[in-house]
N, C-alpha and C positions, 0 to 999 in steps of 0.2 A: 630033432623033430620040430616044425613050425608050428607054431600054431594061425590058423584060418577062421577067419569069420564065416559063420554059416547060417546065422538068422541074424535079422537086425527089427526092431520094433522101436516104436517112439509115444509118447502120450503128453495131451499137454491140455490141460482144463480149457473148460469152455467160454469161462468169462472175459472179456477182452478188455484191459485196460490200454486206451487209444490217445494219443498224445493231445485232444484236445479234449478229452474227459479231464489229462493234468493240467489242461489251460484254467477249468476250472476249482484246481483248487492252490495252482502257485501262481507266482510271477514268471509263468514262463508261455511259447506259443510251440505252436506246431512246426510254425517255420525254421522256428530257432534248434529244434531236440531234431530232426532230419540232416539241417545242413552241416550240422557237427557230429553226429555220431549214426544217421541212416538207418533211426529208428523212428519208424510208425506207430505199431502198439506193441503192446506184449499182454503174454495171458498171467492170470492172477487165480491161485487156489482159494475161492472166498471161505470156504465152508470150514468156519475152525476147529472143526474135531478131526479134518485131513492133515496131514501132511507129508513129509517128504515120502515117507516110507509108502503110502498110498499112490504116490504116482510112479514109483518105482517099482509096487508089485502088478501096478497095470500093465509095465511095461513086462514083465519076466512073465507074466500069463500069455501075453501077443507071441512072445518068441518060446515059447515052450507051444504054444497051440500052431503056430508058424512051421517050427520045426518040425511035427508031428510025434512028438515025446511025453514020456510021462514028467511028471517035477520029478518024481524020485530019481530019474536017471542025472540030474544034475549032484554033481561032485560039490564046485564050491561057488558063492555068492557074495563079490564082490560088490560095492556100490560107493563109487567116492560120490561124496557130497562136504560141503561145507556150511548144511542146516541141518541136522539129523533132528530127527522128532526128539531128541534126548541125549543128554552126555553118554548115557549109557541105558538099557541094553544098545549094541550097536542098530540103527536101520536096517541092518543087511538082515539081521537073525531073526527082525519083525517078517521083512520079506520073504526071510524062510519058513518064516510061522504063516504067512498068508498067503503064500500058495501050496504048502503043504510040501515042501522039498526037504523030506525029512533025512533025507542021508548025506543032504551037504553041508560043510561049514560054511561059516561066513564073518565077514568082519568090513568094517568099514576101512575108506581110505580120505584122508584130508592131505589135496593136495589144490585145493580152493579153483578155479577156474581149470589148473591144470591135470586136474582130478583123474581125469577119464584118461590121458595118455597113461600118467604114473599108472591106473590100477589096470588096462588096458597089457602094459608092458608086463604087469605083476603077473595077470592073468596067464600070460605068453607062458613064463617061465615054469608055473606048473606043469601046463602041457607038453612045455619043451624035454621037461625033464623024467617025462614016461607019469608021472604017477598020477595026474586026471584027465580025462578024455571030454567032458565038458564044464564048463568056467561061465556064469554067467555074470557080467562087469555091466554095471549102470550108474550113468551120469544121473543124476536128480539134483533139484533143488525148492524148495520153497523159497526164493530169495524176499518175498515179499514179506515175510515175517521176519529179515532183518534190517526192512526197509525204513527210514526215516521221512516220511513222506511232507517233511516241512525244507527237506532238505535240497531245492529242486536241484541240484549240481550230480546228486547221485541214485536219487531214487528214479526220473528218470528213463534209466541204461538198463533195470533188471525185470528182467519178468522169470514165472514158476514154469519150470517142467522136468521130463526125464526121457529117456532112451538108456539104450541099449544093445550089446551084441552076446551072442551065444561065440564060443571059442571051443575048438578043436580039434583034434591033430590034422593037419594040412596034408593032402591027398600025394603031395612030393615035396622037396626042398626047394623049390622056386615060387611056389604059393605062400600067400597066408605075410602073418608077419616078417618083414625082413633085417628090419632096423630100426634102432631105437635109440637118439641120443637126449638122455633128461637132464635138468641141471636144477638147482637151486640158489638161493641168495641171498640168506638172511638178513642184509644187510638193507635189505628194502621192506621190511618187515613194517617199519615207522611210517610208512608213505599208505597202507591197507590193511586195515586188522577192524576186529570187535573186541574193544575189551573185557567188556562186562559175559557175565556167567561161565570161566574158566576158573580155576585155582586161584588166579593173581588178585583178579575182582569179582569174587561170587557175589549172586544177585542179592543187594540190599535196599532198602529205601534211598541210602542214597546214591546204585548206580542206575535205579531204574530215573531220579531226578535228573542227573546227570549227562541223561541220553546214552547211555555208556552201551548198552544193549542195540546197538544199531549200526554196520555196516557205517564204516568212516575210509574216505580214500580222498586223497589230493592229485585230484585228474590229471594234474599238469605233468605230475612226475611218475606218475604211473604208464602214461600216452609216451611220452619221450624213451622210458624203457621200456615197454612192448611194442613201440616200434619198430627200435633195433631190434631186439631178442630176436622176435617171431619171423623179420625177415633173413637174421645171419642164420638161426636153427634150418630154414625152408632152404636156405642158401646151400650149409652143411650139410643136409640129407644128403642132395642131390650130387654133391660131389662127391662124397663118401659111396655113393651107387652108381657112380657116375650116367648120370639122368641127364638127359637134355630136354631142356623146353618140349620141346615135341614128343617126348619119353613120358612126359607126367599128364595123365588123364584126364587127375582133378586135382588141384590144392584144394583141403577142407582143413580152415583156420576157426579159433576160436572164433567166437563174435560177441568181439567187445567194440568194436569200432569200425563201421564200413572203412575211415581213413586208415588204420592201421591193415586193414584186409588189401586193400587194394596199393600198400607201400609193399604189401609182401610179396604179392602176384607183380608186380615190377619186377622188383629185385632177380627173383624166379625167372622173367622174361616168357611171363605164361598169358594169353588174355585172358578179360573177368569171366568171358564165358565156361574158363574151365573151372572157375571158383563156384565152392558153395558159399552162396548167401541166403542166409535167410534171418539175419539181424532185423530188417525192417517187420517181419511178423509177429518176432519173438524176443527182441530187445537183447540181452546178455540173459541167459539162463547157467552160466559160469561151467560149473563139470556137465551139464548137458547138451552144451553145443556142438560142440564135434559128432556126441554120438546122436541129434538130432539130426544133421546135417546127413550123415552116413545113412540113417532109416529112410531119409526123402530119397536120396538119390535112389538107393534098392528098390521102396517103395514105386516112383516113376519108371523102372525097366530101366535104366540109366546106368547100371553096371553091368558086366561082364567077364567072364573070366580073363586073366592076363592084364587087366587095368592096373596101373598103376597108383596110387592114391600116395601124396603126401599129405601127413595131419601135423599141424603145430598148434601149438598152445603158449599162450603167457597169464600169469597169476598171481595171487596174494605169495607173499612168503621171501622173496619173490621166488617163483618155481615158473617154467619154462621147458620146453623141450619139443622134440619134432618124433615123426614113427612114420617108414613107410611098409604099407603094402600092399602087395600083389594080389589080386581080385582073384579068389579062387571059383 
């Protein structure tokens, strides 16, 4: 049994942090954060008693109201993210506490930018395998509460939000999700990480001196491998389904870099007009992107049954992978 997307929602605060509001507080300009990474602004959750779990029960009320349901009829509540309001309880069981979807479980997923494919594909497999009929999977993030903002190299690329899709059983076996190939890589682990507030460096005096608590990544080497990755996965879908250019409706890629976006749609041999972008609004939102991307397009009238969609991802860890499917 497939599983099918059958609502999609998105939410994303309303304050805009715009690349020359960061003129005024680095050494950096507008011109410079466009022509390298083809981002404008991004939005920022000011209000600090919000967080991730707040914009990811916005989004599970949109698609529970969207799809004309109660929360009770949701099974289970997924939410990767890589900010959760807390080590523990998970975000996801906040989300179940604040919309009242008292008969699903939930747990979160950290799979950092690649978030939303892994728990996306996780989702799949419940429904594949007969025992839930709806999965609700949401990208979130607050990244700006791991932001270093002295840092201008990487603060930058992130802005807050979340989305989301509803999952379940696909109306035939040519709908819905089709394929899904995930990877990981530990071995890039040293190139992107936060160390502080884990087991290894719980928060002390001196990791909060140390800047330790802040989103650390060396662009260089992260840029070089998500630009492979994202276009051999986008490569490999398509031949593993044997997809021609003309066959894929949209590539919808993470967005971490217009350059890396537009190395994948080459490779593809697709124009950008099948690509969603929307990095220039929203900066890197990490497990949110994809399923932002997805809510715009639905949003706009802009899907239809039988569309094809390939989604890739690249991430912390390093984690990478691609997922197509067919627009139910």
């Amino acid at each position: 049994m497939k599983a099918a997307i059958t609502a999609t929602a998105k939410y994303l605060p309303e304050s805009i942090l715009s690349n020359h509001d960061l003129e005024q507080i680095l050494d950096t300009s507008d011109e410079w954060i466009r022509t390298r990474t083809g981002i404008r602004e991004r939005r920022i959750l000011k209000d600090p008693e919000k967080a991730t779990s707040h914009l990811c029960s916005e989004v599970a009320r949109r698609i529970i109201e969207k799809r004309g349901i109660s929360a009770e009829e949701i099974d289970l509540i997924i939410v990767a993210t890589m900010t959760p309001d807390m080590i523990f309880p998970s975000t996801a069981c906040l989300v179940q506490k604040n919309v009242a979807a008292s008969n699903a479980w939930a747990f979160d997923l950290s799979g950092a930018c690649s978030g939303f494919l892994y728990a996306l594909n996780t989702g799949a497999q419940f429904i594949a395998a007969g025992t839930h009929d709806k999965v609700l999977v949401i990208g979130g993030e607050k990244m700006s509460a791991v932001m270093d903002y002295t840092d201008r190299n990487t603060c930058v690329l992130f802005g807050d939000g979340a989305a989301g899709v509803l999952l379940e059983p696909a109306q035939d076996e040519h709908h819905g999700l089709l394929d899904a190939k995930l990877h990981a890589d530990g071995r890039g682990s040293e190139h992107l990480y936060m160390q502080g507030g884990g087991s290894r460096h719980p928060a002390s005096k001196e990791t909060v001196e140390n800047r330790m608590h802040f989103l650390h990544q060396d662009g260089k080497q992260v840029f070089k491998s998500a630009v492979t990755q994202m276009a051999d996965i986008a490569e490999e879908i398509m031949k593993r389904n044997n997809l021609s250019s003309d066959d894929v409706t949209y590539l919808i890629p993470h967005q971490a870099n217009l350059r890396i976006i537009q190395a994948t749609a080459e490779r593809m041999g697709i124009d950008m007009q099948k690509v969603a972008v929307n990095i220039d609004r929203y900066g890197n939102t990490s497990a949110a992107t994809i399923p932002i991307c997805i809510a715009e397009l639905d949003e706009d009238g802009k899907l239809s049954s039988g569309n094809n969609l390939v989604l890739v991802s690249f991430g912390a860890g390093y984690t990478w992978g691609g997922i197509y499917v067919r627009w139910q």
